[in-house]
C-alpha positions in Angstrom: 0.0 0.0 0.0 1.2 3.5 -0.6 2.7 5.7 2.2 1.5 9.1 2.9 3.0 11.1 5.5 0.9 14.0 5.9 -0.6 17.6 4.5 0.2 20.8 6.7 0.0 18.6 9.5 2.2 20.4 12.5 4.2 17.7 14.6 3.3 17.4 17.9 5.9 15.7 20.8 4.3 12.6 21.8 5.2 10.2 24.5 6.5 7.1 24.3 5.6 3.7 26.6 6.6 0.5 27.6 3.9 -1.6 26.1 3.0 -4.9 24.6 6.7 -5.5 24.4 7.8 -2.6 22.6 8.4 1.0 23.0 5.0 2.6 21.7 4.1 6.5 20.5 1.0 7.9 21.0 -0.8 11.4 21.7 -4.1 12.2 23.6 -6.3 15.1 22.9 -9.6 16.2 24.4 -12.1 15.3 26.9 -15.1 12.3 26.7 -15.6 8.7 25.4 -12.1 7.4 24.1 -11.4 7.0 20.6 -8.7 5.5 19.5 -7.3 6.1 15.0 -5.1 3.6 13.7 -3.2 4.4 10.7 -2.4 2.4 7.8 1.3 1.2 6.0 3.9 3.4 6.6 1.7 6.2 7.7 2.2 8.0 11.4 -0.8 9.0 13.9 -0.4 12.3 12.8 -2.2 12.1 9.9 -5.2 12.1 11.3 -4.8 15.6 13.1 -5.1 17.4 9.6 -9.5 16.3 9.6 -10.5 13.5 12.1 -8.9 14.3 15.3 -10.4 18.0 15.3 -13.8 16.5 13.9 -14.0 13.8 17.0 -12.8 16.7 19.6 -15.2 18.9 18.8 -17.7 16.2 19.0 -17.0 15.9 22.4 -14.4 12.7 22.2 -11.3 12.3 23.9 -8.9 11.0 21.0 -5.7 9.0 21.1 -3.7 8.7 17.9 -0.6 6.1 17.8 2.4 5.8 15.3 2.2 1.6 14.8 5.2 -0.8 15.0 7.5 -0.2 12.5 7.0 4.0 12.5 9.4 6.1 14.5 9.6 7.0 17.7 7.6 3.4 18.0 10.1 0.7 17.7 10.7 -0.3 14.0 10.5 -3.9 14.7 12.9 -4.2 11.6 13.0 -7.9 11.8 9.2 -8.5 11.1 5.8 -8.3 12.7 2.7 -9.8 12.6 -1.3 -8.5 12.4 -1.8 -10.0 15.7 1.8 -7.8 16.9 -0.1 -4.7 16.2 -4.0 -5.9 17.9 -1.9 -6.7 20.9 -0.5 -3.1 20.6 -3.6 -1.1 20.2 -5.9 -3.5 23.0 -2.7 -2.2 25.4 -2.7 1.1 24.3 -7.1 1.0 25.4 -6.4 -0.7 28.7 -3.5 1.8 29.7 -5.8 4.9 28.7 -8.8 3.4 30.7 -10.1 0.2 29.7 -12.8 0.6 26.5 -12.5 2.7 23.2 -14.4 3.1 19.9 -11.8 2.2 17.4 -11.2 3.3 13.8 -9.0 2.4 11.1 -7.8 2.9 7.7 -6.8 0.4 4.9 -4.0 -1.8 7.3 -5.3 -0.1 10.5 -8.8 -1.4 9.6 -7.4 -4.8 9.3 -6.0 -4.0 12.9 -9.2 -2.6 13.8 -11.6 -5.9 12.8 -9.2 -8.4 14.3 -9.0 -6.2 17.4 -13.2 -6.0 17.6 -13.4 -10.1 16.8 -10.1 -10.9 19.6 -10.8 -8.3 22.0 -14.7 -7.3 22.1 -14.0 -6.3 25.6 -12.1 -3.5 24.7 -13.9 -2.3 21.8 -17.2 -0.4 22.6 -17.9 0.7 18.9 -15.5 -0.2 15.4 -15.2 1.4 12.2 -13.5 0.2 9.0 -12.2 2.3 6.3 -10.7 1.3 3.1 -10.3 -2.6 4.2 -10.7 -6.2 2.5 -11.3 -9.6 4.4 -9.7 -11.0 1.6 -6.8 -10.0 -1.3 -7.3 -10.6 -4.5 -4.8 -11.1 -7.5 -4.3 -7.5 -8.5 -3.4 -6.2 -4.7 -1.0 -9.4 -4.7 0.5 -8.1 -7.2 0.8 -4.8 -6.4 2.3 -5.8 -2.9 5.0 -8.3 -4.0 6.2 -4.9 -6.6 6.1 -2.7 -3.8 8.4 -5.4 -2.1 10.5 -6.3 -4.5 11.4 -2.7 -5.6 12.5 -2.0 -2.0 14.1 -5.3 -2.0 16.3 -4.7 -5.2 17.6 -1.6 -4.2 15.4 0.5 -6.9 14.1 3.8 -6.3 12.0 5.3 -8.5 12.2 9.0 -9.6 10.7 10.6 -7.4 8.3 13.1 -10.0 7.2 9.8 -11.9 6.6 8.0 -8.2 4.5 10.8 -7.3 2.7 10.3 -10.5 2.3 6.8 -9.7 1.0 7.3 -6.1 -1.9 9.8 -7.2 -2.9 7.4 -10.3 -3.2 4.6 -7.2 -4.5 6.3 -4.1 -6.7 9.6 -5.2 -10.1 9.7 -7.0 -10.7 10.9 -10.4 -12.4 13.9 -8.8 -9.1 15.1 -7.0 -7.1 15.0 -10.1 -9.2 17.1 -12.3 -8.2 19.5 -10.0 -5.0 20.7 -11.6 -4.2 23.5 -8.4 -5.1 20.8 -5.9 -3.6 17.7 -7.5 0.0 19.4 -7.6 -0.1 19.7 -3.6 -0.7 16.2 -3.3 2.0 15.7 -6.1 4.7 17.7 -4.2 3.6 15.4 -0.8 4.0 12.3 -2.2 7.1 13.4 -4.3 9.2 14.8 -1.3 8.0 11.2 0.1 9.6 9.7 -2.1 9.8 5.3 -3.2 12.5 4.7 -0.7 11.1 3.3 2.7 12.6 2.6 5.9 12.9 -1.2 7.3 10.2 -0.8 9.4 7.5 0.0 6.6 9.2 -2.9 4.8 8.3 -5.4 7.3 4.6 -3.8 7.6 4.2 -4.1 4.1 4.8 -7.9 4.7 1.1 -7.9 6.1 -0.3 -6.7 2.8 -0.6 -10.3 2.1 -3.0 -12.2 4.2 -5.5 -15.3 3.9 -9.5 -14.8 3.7 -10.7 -13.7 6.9 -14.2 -13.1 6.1 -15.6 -16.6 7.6 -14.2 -15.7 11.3 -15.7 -12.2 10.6 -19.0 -13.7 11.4 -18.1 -14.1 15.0 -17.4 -10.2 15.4 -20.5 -9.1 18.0 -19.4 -5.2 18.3 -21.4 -2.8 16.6 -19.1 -2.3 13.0 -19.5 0.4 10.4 -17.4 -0.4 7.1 -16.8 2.7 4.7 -15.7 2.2 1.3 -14.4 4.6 -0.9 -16.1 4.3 -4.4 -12.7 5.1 -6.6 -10.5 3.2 -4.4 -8.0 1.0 -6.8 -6.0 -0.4 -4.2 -8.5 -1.8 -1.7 -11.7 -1.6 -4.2 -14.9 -0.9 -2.1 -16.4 -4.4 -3.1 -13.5 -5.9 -0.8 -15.0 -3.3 2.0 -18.7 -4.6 1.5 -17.4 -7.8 1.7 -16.5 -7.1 5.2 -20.1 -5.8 5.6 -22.0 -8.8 5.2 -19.4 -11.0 6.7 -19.9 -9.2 10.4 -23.2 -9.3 11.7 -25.3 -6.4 11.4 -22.6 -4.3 10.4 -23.2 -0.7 8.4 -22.0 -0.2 5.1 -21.6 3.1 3.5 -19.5 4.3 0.5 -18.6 7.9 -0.1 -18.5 9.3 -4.0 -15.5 10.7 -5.1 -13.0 9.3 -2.6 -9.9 6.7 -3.6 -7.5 5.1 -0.9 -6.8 8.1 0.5 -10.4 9.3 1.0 -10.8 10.1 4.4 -8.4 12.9 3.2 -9.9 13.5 0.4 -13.1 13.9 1.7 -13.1 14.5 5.4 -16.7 16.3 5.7 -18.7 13.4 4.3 -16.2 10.6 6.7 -16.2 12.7 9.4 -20.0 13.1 9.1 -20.2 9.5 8.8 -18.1 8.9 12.1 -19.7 11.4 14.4 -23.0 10.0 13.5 -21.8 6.6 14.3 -20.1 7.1 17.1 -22.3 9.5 18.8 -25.7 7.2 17.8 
């Protein structure tokens, strides 16, 4: 999956604890029911201060954010990780911050966040699921094992034409008609750049995973999955999959959104999460 690192988001010093046998980042802001954001590959919590985090405060949540395994000042866990590394991260993160959070994710951090609702439904009072798959299929295979094997091989790509690349995957159509727009998220994902550290390498080892959907049926917390309609890397067919695996789940899909939607779009996700949340 493609990294993104941030827009105009200001860094903020989080701390850093002993937990679930690593050394673990994370920042709290605001007052009320926790909710806790995981992040996707190669991504840190920040991201989500640019639209969610200031959505969810004002909402009247108290909101924890963490940088996963493999994303510094977390340890990198260079020598590989599992999904079940990072549910035993985030359910420790819950029960040092009190106990019982909703819990949201995006693309791998949704993956995190199912597997967390069906292991853990004691920590997990409400879950929501954006940009995830039960499931791969052959063209995300092959678009992770590329990923890996360019890493792998040594080979960076230049980094205008990898920019390219990245908004072709992760934006909608809607985003790159807009010619002023598109060239901020151009210059983001060009100062990026292809080359990623060992810690997103061995996170991007999870992008391949066996068909989950059948123990999906056993989730019991109350689950909203959000597609996003022009999402090429996780397709929102994978996401409604999800859906009618976990029972009684909510589906919803938001126009003009690819993988990087909740960015894209933050009025109509937000919207969707404060309703959820709060109802």
């Amino acid at each position: 999956m493609a990294v993104v690192r941030g827009r105009s988001v200001t860094s903020r010093a989080m701390p850093v604890v002993a937990l679930n046998g690593i050394n673990l980042s994370y920042q709290v802001e605001g007052d009320g029911d926790l909710v806790v954001l995981v992040m996707g590959t190669g991504s840190p919590g920040r991201v989500w201060h640019a639209h969610q985090v200031p959505a969810l405060r004002k909402a009247g949540f108290r909101v924890a954010t963490v940088d996963n395994r493999g994303i510094p000042p977390t340890d990198e866990c260079a020598s590989g990780m599992v999904i079940e590394d990072l549910v035993g991260d985030v359910a420790a993160l819950i029960s040092e911050l009190g106990g019982r959070a909703h819990v949201v994710g995006t693309s791998m951090g949704a993956r995190v966040t199912q597997e967390l609702a069906l292991a853990r439904p004691d920590l997990v009072s409400k879950a929501v699921m954006l940009a995830t798959a039960g499931r791969n299929d052959a063209v995300q295979n092959a678009l992770s094992q590329g990923e890996r094997a360019l890493h792998d091989q040594g080979i960076t790509l230049p980094p205008r034409y990898y920019a390219a690349v990245n908004a072709v995957l992760n934006l909608s159509p809607a985003t790159l008609r807009d010619q002023v727009g598109v060239r901020d998220w151009l210059d983001v994902f060009e100062y990026t750049g292809s080359a990623v550290s060992k810690g997103v390498r061995a996170q991007m080892e999870m992008n391949e995973f066996d068909n989950r959907l059948a123990a999906y049926r056993a989730i019991s917390v109350p689950c909203l999955v959000v597609g996003f309609a022009d999402d090429r890397v996780l397709p929102p067919h994978l996401a409604r999959e999800v859906a009618d695996a976990i029972p009684g789940a909510r589906y919803e899909e938001v126009a003009d959104a690819g993988h990087f939607g909740f960015l894209e779009q933050p009025a109509a996700v937000n919207r969707l999460l404060v309703d959820f949340l709060k109802g």
